[in-house]
C-alpha positions as CSV (number, residue, x, y, z in Angstrom):
1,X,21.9,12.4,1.2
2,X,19.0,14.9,1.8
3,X,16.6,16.3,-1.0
4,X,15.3,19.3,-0.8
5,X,12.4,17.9,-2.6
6,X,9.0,17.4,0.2
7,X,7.9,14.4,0.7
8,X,5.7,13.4,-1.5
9,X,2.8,12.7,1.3
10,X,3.4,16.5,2.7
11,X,3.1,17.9,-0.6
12,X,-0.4,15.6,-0.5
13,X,-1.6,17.2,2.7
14,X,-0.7,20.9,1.0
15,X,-2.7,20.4,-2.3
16,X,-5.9,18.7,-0.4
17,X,-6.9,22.1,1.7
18,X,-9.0,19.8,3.7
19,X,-8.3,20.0,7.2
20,X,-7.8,16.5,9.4
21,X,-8.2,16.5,13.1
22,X,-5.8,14.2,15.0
23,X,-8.7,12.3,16.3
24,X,-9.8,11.2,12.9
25,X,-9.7,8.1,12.1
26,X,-7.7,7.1,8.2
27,X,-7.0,3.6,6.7
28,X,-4.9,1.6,5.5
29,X,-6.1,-1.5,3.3
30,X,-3.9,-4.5,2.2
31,X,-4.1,-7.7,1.2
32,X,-1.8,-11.0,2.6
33,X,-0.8,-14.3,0.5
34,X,0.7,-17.3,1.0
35,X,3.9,-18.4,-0.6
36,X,1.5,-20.5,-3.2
37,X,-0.5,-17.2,-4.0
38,X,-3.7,-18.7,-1.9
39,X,-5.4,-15.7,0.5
40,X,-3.9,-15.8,4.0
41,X,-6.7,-16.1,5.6
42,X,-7.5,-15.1,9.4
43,X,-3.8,-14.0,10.1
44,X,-2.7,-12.0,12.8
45,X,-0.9,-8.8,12.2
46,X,0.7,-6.0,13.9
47,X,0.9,-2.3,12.6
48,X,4.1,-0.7,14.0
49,X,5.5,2.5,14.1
50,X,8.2,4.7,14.8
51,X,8.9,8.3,13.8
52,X,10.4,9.2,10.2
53,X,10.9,12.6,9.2
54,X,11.0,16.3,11.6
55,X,10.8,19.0,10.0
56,X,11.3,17.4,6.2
57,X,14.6,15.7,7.5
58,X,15.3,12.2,8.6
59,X,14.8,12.5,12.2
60,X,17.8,10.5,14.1
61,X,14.8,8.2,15.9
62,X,14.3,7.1,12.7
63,X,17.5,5.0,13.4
64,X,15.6,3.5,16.0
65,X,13.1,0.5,16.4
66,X,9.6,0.3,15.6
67,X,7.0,0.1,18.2
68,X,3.8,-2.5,17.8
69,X,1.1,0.5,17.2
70,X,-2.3,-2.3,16.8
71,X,-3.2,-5.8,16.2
72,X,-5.5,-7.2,13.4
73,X,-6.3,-9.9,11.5
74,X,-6.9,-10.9,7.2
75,X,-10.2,-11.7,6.5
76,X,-11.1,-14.5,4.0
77,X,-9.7,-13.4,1.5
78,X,-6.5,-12.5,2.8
79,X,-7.6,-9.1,2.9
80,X,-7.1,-6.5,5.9
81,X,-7.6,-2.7,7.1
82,X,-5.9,-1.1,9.3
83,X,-6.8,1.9,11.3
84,X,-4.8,4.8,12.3
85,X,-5.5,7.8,14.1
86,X,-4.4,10.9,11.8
87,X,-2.2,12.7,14.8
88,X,-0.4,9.4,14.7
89,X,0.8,9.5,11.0
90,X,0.8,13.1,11.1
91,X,1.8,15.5,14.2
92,X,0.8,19.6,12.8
93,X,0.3,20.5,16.5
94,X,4.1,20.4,16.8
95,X,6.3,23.4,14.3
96,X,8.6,20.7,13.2
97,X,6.0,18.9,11.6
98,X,6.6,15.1,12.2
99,X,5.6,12.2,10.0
100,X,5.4,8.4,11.1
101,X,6.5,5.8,9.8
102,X,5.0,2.4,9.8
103,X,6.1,-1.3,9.0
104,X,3.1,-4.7,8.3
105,X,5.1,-7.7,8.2
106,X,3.5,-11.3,7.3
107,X,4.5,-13.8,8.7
108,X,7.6,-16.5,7.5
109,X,7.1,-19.2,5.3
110,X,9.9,-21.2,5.4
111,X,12.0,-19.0,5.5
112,X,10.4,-17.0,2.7
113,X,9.5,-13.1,4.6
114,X,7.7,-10.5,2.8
115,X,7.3,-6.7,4.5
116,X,6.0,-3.2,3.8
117,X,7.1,0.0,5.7
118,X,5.5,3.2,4.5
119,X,4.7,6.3,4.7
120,X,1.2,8.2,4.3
121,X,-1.3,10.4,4.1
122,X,-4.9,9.5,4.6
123,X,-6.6,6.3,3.1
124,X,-4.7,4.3,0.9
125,X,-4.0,0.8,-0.2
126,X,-0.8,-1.3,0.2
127,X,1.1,-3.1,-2.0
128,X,-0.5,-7.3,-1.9
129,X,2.1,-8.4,0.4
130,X,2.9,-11.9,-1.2
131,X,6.2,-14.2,-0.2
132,X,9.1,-14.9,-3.3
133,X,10.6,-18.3,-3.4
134,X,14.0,-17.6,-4.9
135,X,15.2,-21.0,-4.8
136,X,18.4,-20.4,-4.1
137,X,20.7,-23.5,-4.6
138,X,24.3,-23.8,-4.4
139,X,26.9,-26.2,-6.2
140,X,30.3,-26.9,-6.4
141,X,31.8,-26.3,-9.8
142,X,35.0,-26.2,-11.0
143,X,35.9,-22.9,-9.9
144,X,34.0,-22.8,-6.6
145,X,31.0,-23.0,-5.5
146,X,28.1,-21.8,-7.7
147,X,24.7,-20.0,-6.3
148,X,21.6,-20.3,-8.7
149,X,18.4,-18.6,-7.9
150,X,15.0,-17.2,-9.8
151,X,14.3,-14.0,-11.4
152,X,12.9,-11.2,-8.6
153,X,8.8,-11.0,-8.4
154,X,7.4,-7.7,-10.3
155,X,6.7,-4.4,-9.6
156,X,3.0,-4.2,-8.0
157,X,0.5,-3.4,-9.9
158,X,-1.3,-0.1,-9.5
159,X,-4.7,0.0,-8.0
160,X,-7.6,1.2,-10.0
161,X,-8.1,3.9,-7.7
162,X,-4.3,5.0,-7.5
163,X,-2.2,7.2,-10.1
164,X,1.3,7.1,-10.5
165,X,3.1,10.5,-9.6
166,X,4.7,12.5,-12.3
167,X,7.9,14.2,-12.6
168,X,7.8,17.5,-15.4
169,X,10.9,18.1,-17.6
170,X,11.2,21.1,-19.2
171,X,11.8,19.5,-22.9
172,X,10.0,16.9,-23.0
173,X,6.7,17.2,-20.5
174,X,5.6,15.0,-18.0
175,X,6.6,11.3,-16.9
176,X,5.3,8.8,-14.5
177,X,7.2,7.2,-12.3
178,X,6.7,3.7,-11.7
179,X,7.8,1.7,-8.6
180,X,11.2,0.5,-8.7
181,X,11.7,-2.8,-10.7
182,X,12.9,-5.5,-8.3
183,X,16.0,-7.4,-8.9
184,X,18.2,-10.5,-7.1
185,X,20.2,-8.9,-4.6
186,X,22.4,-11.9,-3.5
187,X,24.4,-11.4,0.1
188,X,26.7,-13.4,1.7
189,X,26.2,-13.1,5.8
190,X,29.3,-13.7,8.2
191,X,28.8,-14.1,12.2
192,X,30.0,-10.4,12.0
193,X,29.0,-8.9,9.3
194,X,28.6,-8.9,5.4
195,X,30.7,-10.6,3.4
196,X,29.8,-9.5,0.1
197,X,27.1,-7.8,-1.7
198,X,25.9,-8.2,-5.2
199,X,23.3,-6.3,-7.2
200,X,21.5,-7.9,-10.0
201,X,24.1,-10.2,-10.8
202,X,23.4,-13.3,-13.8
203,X,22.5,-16.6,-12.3
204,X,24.5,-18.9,-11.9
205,X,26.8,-16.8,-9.5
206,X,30.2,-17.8,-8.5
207,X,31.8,-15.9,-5.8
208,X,35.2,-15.3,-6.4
209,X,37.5,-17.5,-4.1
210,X,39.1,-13.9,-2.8
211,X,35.3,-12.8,-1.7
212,X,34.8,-15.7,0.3
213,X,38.4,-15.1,2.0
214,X,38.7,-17.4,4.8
215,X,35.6,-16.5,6.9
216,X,33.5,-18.8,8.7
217,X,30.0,-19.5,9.4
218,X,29.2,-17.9,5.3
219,X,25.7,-18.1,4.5
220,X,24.2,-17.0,1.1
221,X,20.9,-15.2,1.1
222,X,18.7,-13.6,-2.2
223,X,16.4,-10.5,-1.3
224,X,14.8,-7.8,-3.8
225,X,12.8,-4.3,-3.3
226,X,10.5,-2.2,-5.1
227,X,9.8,1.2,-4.1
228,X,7.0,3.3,-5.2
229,X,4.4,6.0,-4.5
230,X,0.9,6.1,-5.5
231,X,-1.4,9.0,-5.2
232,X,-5.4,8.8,-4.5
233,X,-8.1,11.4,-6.0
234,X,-11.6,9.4,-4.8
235,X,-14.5,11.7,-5.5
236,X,-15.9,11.8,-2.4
237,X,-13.0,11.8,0.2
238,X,-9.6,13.5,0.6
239,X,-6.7,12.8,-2.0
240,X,-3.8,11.0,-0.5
241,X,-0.7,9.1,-1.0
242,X,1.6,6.2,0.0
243,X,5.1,5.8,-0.7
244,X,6.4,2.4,0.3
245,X,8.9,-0.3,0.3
246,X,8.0,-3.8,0.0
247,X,11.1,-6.1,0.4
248,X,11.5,-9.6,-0.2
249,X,13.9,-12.4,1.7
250,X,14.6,-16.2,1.0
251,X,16.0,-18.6,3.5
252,X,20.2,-18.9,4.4
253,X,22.3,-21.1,2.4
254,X,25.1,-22.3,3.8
255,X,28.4,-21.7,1.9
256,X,31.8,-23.7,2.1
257,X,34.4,-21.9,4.3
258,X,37.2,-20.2,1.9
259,X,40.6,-21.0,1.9
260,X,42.3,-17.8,1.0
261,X,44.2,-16.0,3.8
262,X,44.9,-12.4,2.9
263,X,48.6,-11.0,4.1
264,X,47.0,-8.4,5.4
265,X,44.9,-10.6,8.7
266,X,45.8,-9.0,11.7
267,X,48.3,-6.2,10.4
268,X,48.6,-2.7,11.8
269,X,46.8,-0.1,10.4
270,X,46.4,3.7,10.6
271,X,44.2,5.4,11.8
272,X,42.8,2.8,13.6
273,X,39.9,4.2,15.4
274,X,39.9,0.7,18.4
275,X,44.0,0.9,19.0
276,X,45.1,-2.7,18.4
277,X,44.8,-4.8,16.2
278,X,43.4,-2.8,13.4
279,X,39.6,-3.1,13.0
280,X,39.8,-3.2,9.6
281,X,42.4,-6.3,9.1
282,X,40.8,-9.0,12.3
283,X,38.4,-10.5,9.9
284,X,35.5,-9.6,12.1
285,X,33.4,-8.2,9.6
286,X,32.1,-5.4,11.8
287,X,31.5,-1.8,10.5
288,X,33.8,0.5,12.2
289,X,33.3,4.3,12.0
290,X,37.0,5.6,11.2
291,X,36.4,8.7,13.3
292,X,33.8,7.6,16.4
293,X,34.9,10.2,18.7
294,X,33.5,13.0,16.1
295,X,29.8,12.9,14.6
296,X,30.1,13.4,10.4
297,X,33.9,13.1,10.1
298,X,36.1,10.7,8.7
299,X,39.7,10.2,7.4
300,X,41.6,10.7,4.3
301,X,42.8,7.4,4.1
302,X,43.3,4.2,5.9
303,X,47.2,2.6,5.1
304,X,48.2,-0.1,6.2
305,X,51.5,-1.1,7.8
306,X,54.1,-4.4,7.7
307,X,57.1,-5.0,9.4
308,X,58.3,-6.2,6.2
309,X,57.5,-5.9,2.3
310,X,54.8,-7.6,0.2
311,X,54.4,-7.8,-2.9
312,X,50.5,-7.0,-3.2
313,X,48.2,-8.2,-5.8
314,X,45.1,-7.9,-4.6
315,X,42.5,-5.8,-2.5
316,X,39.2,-6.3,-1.5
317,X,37.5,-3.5,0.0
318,X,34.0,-4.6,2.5
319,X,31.4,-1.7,3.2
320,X,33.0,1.2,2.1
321,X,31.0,4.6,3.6
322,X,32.5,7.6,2.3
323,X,31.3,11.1,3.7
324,X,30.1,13.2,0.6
325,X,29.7,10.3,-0.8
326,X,26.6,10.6,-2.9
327,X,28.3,12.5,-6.3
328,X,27.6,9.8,-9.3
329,X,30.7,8.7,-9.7
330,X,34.1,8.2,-7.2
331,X,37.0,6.9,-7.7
332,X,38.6,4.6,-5.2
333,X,42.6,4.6,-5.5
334,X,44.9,1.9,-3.7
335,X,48.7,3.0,-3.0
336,X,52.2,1.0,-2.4
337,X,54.9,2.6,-0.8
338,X,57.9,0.9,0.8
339,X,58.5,4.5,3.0
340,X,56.0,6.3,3.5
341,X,57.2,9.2,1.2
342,X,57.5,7.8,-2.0
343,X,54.0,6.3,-3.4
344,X,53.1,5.0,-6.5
345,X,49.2,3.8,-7.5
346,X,48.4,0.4,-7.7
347,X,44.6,0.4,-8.8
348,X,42.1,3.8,-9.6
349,X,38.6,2.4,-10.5
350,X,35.8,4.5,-10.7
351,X,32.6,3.6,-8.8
352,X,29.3,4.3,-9.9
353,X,27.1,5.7,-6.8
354,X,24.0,5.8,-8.8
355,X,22.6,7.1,-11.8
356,X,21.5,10.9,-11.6
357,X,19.0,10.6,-14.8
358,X,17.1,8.0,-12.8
359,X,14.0,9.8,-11.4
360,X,13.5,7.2,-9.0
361,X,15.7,8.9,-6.5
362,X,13.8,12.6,-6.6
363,X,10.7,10.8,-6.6
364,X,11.5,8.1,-3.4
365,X,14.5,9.5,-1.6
366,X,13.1,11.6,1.2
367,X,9.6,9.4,1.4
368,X,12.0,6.4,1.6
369,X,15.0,7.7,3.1
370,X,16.5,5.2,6.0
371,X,14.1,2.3,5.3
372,X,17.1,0.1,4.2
373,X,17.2,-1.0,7.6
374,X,13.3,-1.6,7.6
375,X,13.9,-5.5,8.0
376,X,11.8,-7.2,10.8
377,X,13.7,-10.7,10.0
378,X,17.3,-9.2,11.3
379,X,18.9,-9.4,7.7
380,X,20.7,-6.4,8.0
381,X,20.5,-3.2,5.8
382,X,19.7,-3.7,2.0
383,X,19.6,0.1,0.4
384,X,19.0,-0.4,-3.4
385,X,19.4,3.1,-4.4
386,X,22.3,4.0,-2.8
387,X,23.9,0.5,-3.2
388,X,26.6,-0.4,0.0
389,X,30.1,-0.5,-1.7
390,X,32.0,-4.0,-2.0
391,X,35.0,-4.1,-4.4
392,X,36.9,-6.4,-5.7
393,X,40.0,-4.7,-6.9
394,X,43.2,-6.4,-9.2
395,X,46.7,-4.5,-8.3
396,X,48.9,-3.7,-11.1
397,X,53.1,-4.1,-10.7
398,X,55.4,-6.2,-9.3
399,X,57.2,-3.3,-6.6
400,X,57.3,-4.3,-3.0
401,X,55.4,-2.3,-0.7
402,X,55.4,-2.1,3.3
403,X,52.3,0.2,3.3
404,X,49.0,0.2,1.4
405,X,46.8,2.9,1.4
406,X,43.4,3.1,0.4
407,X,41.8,6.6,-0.3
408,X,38.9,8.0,-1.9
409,X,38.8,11.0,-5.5
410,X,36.2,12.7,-6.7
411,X,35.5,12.2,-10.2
412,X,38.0,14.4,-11.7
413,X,40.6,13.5,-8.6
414,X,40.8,17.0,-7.3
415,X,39.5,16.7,-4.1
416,X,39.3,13.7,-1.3
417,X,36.3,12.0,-0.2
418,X,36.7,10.9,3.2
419,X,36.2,7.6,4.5
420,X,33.4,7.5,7.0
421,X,33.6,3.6,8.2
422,X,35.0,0.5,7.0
423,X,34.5,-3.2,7.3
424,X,37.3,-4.7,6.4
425,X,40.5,-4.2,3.8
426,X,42.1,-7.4,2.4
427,X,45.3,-7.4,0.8
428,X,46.2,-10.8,-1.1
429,X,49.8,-10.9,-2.9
């Protein structure tokens, strides 16, 4: 997951040749809305901060919380600026070179949260930091219930004083890069974890009665992101840049409780990193690490084990990591075997990590690395360009099995990916 691309603010600070002294003073100018698109006027805010890269990598406190860095207030207009000393978005006195970053929130409307965490280089303006009402409704069709909700807000516009940056390919010259387009990404929330995650999908959406399992407590929720990256050239100052993320949330819906029990609840499983029962089959939800004693290792597969035969018809695979995991395209197998010699594949679908022509991902990755856990509303990790796996998966044939394995291929099926956690793995027949 690392780039050997700088960030995008570093390579800023190389081309300006204008030295900064940590004392100095930079700013960072926004402007706050309310839900209506009226200025929020005279609202308090708090700048926070925490640090973001060492040394051009994702430093592991960037894992960590932010950390209230000032207090302000909008103005009557709704518009605000925030000052920062430059040794606190930039630390040069230390070799590893260590960039901040930092996180404005407004506050909720009803539910409705919008926030920006960034990165940056002297002045430079935010994103306008306006609420989205999704209107997320849910009704009970035929099928299931049925969630309806609102297209995503745009992309910000750019500032008259920003440019976009630029990417150069050999054949056909330069290209800006816009900020990422915003779409619907619809969740559904469980007391222990996700429950499903959908990208973009058409509305109305109907979650599939074998999504929704039999968990408790569900709760639908519609967020979006944009990310993007300006660049400044005023005349009379340092150039600088911003690369940020501004992220949108609507209220919690709640959804019916499921009826379908998979044959897998509470069955054996191996490895199973907790000892009994499996991890992976409780119906907790929780992301489990298949490998926690070890830091970057996983397992080959996960199988798992009944006393005796099913005839399985089904799996649905919840927050799939994979180590290696960031080639374009995987492809996740599912196994039967009735003794643990003998196995024969029940389902090989190829999964799409991400697209490597998009230029998003050159342009954003390291400047925007690890924000998908940016939320200050505690709705969990949304990560747009590396999208968290959920799969719904159809088995083919009739056989009996006693084990199912799930296991990871690269593209062309040579090698194995390995599993690096795992929320759950549901088995229906």
């Amino acid at each position: 997951m690392r780039h050997l691309l700088r960030p995008l603010a570093l390579l800023a600070l190389l081309s300006t040749g204008c030295e900064r002294r940590p004392e100095d003073p930079i700013f960072v100018h926004g402007r706050l809305k309310h839900l209506d698109g009226s200025p929020s006027v005279d609202t308090p805010l708090t700048l926070e901060r925490k640090v973001h890269l060492r040394a051009g990598n994702v430093d592991p406190a960037a894992e960590g919380p932010f950390e209230p860095y000032l207090e302000s207030r909008s103005g009557r207009g709704g518009d605000f600026t925030l000052e920062v000393l430059y040794g606190d978005a930039i630390d040069e006195r230390s070799s590893d070179f260590v960039q901040y970053r930092f996180r404005v929130t407004a506050p909720l409307e009803d539910g409705h949260g919008v926030f920006s965490s960034f990165v940056f280089y002297d002045d430079a303006e935010l994103p306008t930091l306006r609420p989205w009402a999704p209107h997320l409704a849910l009704t009970q069709g035929a099928e299931g219930p049925e969630l309806s909700f609102d297209a995503a807000p745009p992309p910000p516009p750019l500032p008259p004083s920003a440019k976009l940056p630029e990417i150069y390919y050999p054949d056909s010259g330069p290209k800006y890069i816009e900020p990422l387009t915003p779409h619907p990404v619809v969740q559904l929330h469980g007391p222990g974890g996700r429950v499903w995650e959908a990208h973009d999908p058409a509305s109305p959406w109907r979650p599939h009665p074998y999504l929704l399992e039999d968990f408790p407590g569900v709760e639908a929720q519609v967020r979006a992101v944009t990310l993007g990256s300006w660049n400044f050239y005023p005349l009379a100052a340092n150039s600088s840049n911003v690369s940020y993320r501004v992220e949108w949330r609507g209220p919690r819906l709640p959804v019916p409780t499921g009826t379908l029990r998979p044959v897998s609840r509470g069955t054996s499983c191996g490895p199973s990193p907790t000892g009994a029962p499996c991890p992976y089959t409780d119906g907790s939800l929780l992301l489990v690490r298949t490998s926690p004693e070890h830091d970057n290792t996983g397992v080959s597969d996960v199988t798992l084990e009944w006393e005796t035969p099913i005839r399985p018809r089904r799996a649905v695979i919840r927050d799939l990591q994979v180590l290696e995991g960031y080639a374009p395209v995987m492809n996740i197998r599912v196994e039967g075997s009735l003794d643990g010699a003998d196995w024969s594949t029940l389902a090989e679908v190829p999964y799409r990590n991400f697209d490597p022509e998009d230029p998003h991902g050159p342009v954003f990755f390291t400047a925007i690395e690890s924000t998908e856990a940016d939320s200050p509303y505690g709705d969990g990790p949304l990560d747009v360009l590396r999208k968290a796996r959920f799969l719904d998966v159809p088995l083919s044939g009739d056989a009996p099995a006693r084990l199912v394995r799930l296991q990871v291929k690269s593209e062309d099926g040579s090698s194995a990916l390995f599993i690096y956690a795992l929320s759950e793995l549901s088995v229906f027949e």
